[in-house]
C-alpha positions as CSV (number, residue, x, y, z in Angstrom):
1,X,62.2,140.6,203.5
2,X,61.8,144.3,204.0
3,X,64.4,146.8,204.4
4,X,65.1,150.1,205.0
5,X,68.6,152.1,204.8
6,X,69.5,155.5,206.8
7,X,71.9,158.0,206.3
8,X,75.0,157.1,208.0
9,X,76.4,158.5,210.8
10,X,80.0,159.1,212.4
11,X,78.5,156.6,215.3
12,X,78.4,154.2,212.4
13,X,82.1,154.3,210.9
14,X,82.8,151.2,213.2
15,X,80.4,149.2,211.9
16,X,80.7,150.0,208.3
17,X,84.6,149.4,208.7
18,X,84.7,145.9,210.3
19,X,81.7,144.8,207.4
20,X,84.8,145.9,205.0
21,X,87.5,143.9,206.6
22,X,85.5,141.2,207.1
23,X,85.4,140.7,203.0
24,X,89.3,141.4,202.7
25,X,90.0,137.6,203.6
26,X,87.7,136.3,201.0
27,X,90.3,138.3,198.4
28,X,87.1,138.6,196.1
29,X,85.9,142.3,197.2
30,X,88.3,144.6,197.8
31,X,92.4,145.3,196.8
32,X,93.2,146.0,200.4
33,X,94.9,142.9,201.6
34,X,95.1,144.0,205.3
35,X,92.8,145.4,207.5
36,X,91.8,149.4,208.2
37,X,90.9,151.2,210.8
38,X,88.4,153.7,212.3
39,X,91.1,156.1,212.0
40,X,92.1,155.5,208.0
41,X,88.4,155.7,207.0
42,X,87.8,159.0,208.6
43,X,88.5,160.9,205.4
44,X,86.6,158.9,203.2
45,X,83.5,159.0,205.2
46,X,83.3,162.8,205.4
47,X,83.7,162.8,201.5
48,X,80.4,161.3,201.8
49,X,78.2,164.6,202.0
50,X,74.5,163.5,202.2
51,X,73.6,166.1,199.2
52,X,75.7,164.6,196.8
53,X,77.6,161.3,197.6
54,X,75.9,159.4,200.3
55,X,76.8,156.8,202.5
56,X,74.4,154.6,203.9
57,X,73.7,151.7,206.2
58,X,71.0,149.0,206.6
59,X,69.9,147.8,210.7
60,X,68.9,145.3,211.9
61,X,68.0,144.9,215.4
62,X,70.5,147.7,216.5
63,X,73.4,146.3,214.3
64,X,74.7,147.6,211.3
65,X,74.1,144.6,208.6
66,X,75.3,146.4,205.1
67,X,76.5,149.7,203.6
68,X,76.4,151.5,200.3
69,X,78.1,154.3,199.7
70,X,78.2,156.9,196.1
71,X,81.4,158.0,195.4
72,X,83.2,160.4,193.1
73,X,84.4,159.1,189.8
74,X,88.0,160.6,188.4
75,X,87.2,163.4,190.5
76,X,86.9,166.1,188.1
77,X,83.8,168.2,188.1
78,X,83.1,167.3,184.0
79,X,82.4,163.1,185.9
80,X,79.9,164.7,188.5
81,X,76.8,162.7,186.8
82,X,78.7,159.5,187.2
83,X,79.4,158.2,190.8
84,X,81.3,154.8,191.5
85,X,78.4,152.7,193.7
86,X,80.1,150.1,196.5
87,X,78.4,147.8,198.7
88,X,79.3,145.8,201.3
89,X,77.3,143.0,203.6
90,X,77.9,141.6,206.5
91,X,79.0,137.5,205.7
92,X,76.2,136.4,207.9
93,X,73.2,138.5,205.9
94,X,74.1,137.7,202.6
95,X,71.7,136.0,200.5
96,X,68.6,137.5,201.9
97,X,68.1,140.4,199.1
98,X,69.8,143.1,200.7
99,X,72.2,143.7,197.8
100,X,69.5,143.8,195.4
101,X,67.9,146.3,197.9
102,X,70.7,148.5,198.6
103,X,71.4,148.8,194.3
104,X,67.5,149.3,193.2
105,X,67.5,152.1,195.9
106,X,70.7,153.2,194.7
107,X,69.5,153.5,191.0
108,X,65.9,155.4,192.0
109,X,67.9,157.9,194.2
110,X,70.7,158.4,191.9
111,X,68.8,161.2,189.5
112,X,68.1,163.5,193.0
113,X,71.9,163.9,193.4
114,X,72.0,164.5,190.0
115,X,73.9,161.7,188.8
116,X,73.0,159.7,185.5
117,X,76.2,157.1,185.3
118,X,76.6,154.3,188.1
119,X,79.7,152.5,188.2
120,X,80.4,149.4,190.1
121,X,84.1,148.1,190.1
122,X,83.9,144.6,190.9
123,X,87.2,141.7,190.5
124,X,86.3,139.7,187.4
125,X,86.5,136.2,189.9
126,X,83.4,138.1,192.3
127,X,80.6,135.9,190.4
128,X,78.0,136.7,192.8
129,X,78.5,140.9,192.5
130,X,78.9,140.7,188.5
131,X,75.4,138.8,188.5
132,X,74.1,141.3,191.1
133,X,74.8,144.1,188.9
134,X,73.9,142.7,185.6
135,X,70.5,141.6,187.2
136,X,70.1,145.1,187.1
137,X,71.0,146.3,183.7
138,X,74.8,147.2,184.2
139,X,77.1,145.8,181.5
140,X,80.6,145.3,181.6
141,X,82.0,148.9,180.3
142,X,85.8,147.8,180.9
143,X,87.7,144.5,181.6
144,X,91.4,145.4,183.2
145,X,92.9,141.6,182.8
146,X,95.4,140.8,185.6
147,X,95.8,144.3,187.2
148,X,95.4,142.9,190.6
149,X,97.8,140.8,192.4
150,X,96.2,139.0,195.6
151,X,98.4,136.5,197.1
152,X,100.7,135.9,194.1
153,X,97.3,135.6,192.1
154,X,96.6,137.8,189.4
155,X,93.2,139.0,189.3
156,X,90.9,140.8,186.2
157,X,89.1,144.2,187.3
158,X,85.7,144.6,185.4
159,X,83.9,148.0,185.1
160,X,80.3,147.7,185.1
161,X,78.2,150.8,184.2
162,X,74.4,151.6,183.9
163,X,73.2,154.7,182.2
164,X,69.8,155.6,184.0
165,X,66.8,156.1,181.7
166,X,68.6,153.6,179.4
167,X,67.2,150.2,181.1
């Protein structure tokens, strides 16, 4: 399959936000347990300044089919080489590479905002995002056991980090 991604746009933020709640069911994505809305997100996406901590979306056929977004780390200005990568998919397009798209354009594009640290915070019971991001050189930097609670379950938090020019 071929891909391409696009900046996002505020005609977007609908899109990217029901891909989001559709993973907080699953309990294997995200900490939020409930949906968010439109509204909530509106902060977040205009911390996504094109220059410096993008956010973009994969189409298909007019529809919005996945996100990635760079994000600050700690946000202090000694971590702006490091920026936390997410990624979402929509549950029907999984398994047809766009993950493994979305992170090998997010590691060449990384070193034109500067940035030479990707972080990728993933729960410790995700097996299919861990794999994703070792398959492309990111090791396990941190392992928070049981800092999570989703429906009475306790749940690890792994930090996975790549340091570019290092793989």
């Amino acid at each position: 399959m071929s891909f391409q991604h696009r900046l996002a746009v505020r005609a977007d933020l609908a899109a990217i936000v029901a891909i989001y709640n559709a993973t907080i069911a699953s309990r294997e994505v995200t900490a939020d347990t409930e949906p968010v809305t439109v509204a909530q997100r509106e902060a977040w996406f205009e911390a996504h300044p094109s220059s410096r901590r993008p956010l973009w979306v994969v189409e298909e056929a007019g529809e919005v089919v996945a996100w990635l977004s760079f994000s600050d780390f700690y946000g202090r200005p000694a971590y702006a080489p490091t920026a936390e990568i997410s990624l979402y998919i929509h549950p029907e397009q999984r398994r047809r590479g766009l993950g493994r798209y979305l992170l090998q354009a997010a590691i060449d594009h990384a070193p034109s905002l500067g940035v030479h640290t990707l972080l990728g915070f993933v729960f410790g019971h995700n097996r299919p995002s861990l794999a994703l991001f070792e398959a492309f050189g990111f090791s396990r930097w941190g392992w928070y056991p049981r800092v999570a609670v989703l429906d009475g379950v306790e749940r690890d938090l792994a930090v996975l980090g790549l340091r570019l020019g290092d793989h």
